[in-house]
N, C-alpha and C positions, 0 to 999 in steps of 0.2 A: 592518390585516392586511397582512404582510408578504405580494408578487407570485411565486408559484411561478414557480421558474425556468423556461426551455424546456426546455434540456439540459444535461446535464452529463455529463463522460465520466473515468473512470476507469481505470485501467491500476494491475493489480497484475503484481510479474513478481520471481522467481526461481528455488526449485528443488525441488522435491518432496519433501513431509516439514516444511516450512516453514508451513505453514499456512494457505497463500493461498486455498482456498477456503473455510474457514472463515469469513475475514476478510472475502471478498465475499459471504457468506450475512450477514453482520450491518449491513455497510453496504446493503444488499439490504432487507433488515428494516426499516431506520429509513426509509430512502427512501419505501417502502411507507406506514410508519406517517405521513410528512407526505401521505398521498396520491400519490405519482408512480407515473408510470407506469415499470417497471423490467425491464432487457433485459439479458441476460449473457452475454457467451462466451467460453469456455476451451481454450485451448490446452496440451498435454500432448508434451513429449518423450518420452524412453524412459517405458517405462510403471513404474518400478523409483523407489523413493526416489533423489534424487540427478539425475533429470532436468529437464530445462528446464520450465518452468510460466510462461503469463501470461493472464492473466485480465480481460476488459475487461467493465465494468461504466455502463450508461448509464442515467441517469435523467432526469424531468425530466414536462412534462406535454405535450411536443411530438415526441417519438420513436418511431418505428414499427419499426426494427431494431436485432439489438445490434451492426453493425458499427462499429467507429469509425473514420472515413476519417483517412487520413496526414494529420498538423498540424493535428488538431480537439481533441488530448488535454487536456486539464485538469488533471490530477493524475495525477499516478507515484508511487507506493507501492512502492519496491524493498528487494526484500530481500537481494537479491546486488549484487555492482558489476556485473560483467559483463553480465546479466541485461538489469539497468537501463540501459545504456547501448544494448542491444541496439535497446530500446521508443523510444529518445529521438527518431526519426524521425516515431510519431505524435503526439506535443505540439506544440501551438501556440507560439507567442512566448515568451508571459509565464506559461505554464504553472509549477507548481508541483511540484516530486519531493523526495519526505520519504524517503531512503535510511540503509540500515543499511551500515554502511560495510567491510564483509565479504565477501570472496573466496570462491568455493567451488573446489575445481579436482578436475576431471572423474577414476574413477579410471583412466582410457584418454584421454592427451593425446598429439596427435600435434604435433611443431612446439614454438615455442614459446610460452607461455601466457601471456597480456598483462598489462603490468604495476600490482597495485593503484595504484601513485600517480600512474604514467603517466594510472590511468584518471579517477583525483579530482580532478587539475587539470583533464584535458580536461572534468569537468563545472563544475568551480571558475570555469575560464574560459566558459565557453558562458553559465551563467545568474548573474545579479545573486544577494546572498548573499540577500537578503528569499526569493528564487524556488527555492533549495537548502537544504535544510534536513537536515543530516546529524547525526543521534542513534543512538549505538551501541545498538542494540535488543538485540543478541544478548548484551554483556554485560551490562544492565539485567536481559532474560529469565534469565540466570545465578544475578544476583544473588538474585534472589526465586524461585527454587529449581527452573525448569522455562527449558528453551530453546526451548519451542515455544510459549510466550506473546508472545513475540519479537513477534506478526502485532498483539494487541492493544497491545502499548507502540509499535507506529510507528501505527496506530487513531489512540492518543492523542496523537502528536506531529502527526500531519494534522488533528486537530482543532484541538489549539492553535494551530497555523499561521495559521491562519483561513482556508483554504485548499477546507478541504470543505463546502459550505455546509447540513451540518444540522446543529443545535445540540446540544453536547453532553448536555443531560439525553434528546436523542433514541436517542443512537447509546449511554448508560449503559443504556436501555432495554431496546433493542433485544442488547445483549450477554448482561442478564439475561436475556432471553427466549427465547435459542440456544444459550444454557451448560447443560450438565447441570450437575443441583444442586453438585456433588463441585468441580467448575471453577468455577464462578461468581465466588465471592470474590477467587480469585487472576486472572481474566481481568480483573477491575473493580480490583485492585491494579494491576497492568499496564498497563492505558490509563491511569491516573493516574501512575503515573508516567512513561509516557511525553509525558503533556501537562504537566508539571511539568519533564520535561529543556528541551524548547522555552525553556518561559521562562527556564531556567538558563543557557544557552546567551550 
């Protein structure tokens, strides 16, 4: 019998309409269904599609709140650049960030607005490539005919990582069992193929 972890901490984060709590109600689910105990908290900019969202997620069987103190992160699941680099102060070390490699830009920018590639090297350089894991989710989600599946193809590039320690026929479960019927099929298309870009990669 594999040793249930302590904890584990989770950071989703980009922008409203994107799908992030979705994405932490399923990972929320399988955690549950291994037994953990599971904590959540959400952060909400403008209240309007289009604002800032990050979403921290902790599980494990030694946790008593959902705060995650600065440099305890684990895993970063971003779905914007900007976003993502925002969160990158509470990850640890060797922490792990599976990023969609997409800008969103605000429709009220004052100044000027930082640069995508400026931002990719700055994380190109920060973490080793095993600890980066960048899969264009948004054009994958394109591809198979909806952009807001986007949250389950980076799902599946965090799994494949081997990054998120619950096993995938857990988190395939737990998807079936928070999709309305109508979504199902193409959310489980979606993580598949986004744990299939991973290996592509």
């Amino acid at each position: 019998m594999v040793e249930k972890i302590k904890s584990y901490q989770t950071i989703l984060a980009g922008v409203g309409g994107q799908g992030i709590i979705y994405l932490n109600r399923v990972i929320g689910r399988a955690s549950m269904d291994l037994g953990y105990k599971v904590y959540c908290l959400e952060e909400h900019g403008m209240a309007r599609r289009g604002g800032s969202v990050a979403s921290y997620l902790r599980f494990g069987r030694d946790i008593y709140t959902p705060v995650i103190p600065m440099g305890t992160g684990d895993l970063l699941i971003g779905f914007e650049i900007i976003e993502t680099v925002r969160q990158v102060p509470f990850l640890q070390d060797d922490a792990t960030i599976v990023l969609n490699p997409q800008i969103i830009q605000p429709f009220i920018t004052k100044g000027e607005y930082p640069n995508k590639d400026k931002l990719l090297k700055y994380l190109k350089n920060s973490y080793k490539h095993e600890r980066l894991v960048i899969v264009s989710a948004a054009e994958i989600a394109a591809e198979l005919g909806s952009g807001i599946i986007m949250n389950m193809v980076l799902l599946g590039a965090a799994s494949a990582s081997g990054s998120l320690p619950i096993p995938k026929p857990k988190l395939i479960s737990a998807i079936k069992n928070t999709s309305l019927p109508q979504y199902a099929k193409i959310n489980l298309d979606a993580f598949e193929r986004g744990f299939e870009s991973v290996g592509s990669v």
